[in-house]
C-alpha positions in Angstrom: 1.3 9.8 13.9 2.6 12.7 15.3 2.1 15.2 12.5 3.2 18.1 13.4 6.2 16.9 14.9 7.3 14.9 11.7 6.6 17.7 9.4 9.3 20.3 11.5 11.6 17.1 10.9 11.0 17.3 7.4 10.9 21.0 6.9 14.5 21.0 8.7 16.1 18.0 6.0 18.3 19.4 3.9 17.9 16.8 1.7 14.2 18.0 0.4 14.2 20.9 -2.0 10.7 22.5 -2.3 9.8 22.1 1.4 6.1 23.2 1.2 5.1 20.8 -1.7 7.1 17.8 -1.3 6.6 18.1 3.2 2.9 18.4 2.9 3.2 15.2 0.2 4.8 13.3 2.5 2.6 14.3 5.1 -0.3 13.6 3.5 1.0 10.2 2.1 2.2 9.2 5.4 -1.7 9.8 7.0 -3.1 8.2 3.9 -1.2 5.0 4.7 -2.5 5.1 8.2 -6.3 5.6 6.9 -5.8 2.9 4.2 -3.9 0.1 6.4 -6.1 1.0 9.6 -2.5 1.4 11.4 -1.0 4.1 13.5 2.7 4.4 12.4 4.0 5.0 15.7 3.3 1.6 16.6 4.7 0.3 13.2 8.1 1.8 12.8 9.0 0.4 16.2 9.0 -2.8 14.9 11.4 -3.5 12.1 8.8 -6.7 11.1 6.3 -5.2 10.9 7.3 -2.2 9.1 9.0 -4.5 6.6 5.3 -6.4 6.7 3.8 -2.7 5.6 6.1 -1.9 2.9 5.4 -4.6 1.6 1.1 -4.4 1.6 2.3 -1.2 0.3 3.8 -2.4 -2.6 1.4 -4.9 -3.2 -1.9 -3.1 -2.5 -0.2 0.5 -5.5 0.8 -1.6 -8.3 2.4 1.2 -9.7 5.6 1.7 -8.8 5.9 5.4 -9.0 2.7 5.0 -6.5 3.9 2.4 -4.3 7.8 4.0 -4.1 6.0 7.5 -3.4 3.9 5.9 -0.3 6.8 3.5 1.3 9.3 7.1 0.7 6.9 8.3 3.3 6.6 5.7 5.6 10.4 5.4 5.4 10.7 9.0 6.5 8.5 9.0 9.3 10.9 5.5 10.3 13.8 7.8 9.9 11.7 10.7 12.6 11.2 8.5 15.3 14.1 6.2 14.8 17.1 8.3 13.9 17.9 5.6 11.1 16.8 4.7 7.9 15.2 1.7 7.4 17.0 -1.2 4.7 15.7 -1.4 1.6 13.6 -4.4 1.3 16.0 -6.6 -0.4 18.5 -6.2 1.9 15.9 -7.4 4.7 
């Protein structure tokens, strides 16, 4: 993951309020799901399976789904850095 360049992305979205708290939470959720999955996201946001595949361990692995929506916001952030897109919501997929 390319940390430092994802959290200037997320420092300069307007869309996030407290930018010290919720940038170093996404941050840190982000790296978590790369220690817990044993992925690098780089390699997964490039392909839309296998990020779909990932949201989904996600949401199965953190029942809860304040947990689980907190960890796949991340992921979906970091897809949104490198791709320039968000990614569909998993229904829609």
């Amino acid at each position: 993951m390319r940390e430092a360049e994802f959290r200037n992305f997320l420092i300069n979205d307007s869309n996030i309020k407290s930018k010290v708290k919720a940038v170093n939470s996404r941050v840190a959720k982000a790296l978590k799901v790369e220690r817990e999955f044993n992925i690098n996201l780089d390699d997964v946001v490039k392909n839309d399976e296998a990020m779909y595949n990932l949201l989904l361990q996600i949401q199965e692995k953190l029942n809860d789904k304040q947990c689980h929506n907190a960890y796949q916001n991340a992921v979906r952030k970091y897809y949104l850095f490198v791709n320039g897109k968000e990614f569909p919501r998993l229904n829609q997929c």
